[in-house]
C-alpha positions as CSV (number, residue, x, y, z in Angstrom):
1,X,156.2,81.0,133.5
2,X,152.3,80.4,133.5
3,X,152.4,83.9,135.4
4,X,153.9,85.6,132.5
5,X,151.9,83.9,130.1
6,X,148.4,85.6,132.4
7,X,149.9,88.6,132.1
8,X,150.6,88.8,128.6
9,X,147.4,87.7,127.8
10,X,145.8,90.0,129.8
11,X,147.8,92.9,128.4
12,X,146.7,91.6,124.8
13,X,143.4,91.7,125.9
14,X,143.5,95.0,127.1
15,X,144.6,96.1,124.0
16,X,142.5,94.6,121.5
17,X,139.1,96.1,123.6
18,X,140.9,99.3,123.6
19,X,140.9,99.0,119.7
20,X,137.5,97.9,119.4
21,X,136.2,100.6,121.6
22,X,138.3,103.4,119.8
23,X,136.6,102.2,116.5
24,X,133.1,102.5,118.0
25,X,134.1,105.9,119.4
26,X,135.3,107.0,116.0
27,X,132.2,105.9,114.4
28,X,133.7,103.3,112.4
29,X,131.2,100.0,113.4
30,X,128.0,99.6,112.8
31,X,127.7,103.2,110.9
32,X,124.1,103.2,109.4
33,X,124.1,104.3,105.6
34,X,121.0,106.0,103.7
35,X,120.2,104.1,100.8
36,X,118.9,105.5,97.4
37,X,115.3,105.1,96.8
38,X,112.9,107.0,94.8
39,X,109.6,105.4,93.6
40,X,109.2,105.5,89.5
41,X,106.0,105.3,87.4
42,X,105.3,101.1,87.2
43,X,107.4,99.6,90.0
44,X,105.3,97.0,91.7
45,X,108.1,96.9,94.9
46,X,106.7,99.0,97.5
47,X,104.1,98.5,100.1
48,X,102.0,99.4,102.6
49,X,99.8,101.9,101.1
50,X,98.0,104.4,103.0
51,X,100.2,103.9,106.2
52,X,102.8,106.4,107.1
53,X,105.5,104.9,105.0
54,X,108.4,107.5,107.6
55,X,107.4,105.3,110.7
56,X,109.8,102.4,109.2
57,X,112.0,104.5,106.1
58,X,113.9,106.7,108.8
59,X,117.1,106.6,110.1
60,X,117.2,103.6,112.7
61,X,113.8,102.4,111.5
62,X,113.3,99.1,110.1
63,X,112.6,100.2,106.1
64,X,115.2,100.2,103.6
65,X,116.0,104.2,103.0
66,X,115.2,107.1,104.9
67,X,112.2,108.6,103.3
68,X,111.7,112.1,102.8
69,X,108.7,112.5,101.0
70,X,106.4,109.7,100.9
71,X,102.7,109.0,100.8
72,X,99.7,106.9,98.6
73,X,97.5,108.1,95.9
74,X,93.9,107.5,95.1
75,X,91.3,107.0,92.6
76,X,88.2,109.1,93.0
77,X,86.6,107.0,95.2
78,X,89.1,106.7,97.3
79,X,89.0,102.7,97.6
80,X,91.5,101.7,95.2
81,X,95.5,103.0,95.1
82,X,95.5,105.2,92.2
83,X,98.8,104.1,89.8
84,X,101.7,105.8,88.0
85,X,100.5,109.7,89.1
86,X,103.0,112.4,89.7
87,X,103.4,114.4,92.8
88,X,105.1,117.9,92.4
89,X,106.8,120.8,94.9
90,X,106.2,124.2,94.0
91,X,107.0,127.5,96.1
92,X,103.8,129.2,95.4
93,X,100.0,127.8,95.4
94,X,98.4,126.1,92.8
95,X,100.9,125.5,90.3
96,X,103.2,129.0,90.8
97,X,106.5,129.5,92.0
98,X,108.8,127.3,90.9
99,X,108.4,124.0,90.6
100,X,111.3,122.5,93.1
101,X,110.5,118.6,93.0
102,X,108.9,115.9,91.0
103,X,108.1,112.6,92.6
104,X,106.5,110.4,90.6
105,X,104.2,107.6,92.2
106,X,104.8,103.8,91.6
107,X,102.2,101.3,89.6
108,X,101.1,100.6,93.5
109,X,99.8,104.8,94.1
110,X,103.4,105.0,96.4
111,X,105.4,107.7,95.6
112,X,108.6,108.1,97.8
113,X,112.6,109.6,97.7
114,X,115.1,109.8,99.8
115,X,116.6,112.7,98.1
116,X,117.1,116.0,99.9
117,X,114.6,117.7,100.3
118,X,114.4,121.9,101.3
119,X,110.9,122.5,103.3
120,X,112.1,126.0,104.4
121,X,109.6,128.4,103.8
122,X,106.9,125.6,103.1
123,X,106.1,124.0,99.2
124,X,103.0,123.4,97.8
125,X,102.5,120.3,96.6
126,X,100.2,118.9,93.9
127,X,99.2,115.7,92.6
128,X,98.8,115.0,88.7
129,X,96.7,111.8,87.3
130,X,95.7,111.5,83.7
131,X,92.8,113.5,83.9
132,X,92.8,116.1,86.8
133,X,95.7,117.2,88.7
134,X,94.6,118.6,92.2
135,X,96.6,121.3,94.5
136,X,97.1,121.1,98.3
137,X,96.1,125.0,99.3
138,X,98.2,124.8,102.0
139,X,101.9,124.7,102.2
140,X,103.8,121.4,103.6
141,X,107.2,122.0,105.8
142,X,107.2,117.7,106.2
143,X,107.1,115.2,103.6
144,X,104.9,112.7,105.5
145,X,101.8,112.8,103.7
146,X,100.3,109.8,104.8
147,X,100.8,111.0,108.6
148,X,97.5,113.4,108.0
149,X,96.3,112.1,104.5
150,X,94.0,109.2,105.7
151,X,94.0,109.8,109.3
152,X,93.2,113.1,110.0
153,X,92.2,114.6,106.1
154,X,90.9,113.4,103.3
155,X,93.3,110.7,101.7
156,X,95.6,111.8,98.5
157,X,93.6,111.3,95.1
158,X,92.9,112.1,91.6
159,X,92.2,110.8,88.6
């Protein structure tokens, strides 16, 4: 009898991490989901400015939402995050083309989305404070501004 009993068990078993496997195979456990996030003018929530904001929001990184567009802004001086700005897309330099996407920056100088995003053929983006709104002369074909802004260029400003 205690015989049976192994082998039933054992046939149970064999079943149940069959199912468990098929799930994983199918994609159905531990499926990682995009969350929605796109910075607003005067949110105080995000953080980190002037790092590369894509190192953590990416898919398998440790930030909440997979960023596609995301970087700091500025004063002047360049010492202090510059708040409530507004980062725009366009297809053609300085202004021209058509204007494709509007960020806007948080009260922290983060601006951010998750939202789709179309780099083909490159966008030029610009950034508008109260006073002056500056143009990048050259087009963008990734969204991580702060991966050259601050490092490599002059960081994102205006005033």
């Amino acid at each position: 009898m205690k015989q049976k009993i192994t082998i039933i068990s054992l046939l149970v078993l064999a079943v149940i991490g069959t199912m468990q496997s098929c799930k994983k195979e199918k994609g159905t456990e531990n499926v990682e989901k995009n969350e929605t996030k796109v910075s607003t003018n005067g949110d105080n929530n995000s953080h980190n400015t002037g790092q590369n904001c894509m190192s953590c929001h990416k898919q398998g990184g440790s930030g909440e939402g997979w960023f596609t567009v995301a970087g700091s802004v500025y004063d002047s001086l360049k010492t202090s995050a510059y708040p409530n700005s507004t980062v725009k897309l366009y297809t053609g330099p300085n202004g021209t083309g058509t204007l494709k996407y509007t960020i806007p920056a948080d009260g922290l100088g983060n601006f951010y989305t998750t939202a789709s995003i179309d780099f083909a053929g490159g966008l030029y983006p610009s950034i508008q404070g109260s006073l002056v709104t500056k143009y990048m002369s050259s087009t963008i074909t990734t969204g991580q501004c702060n991966s050259c802004h601050g490092v490599s260029t002059d960081k994102l400003w205006t005033k």
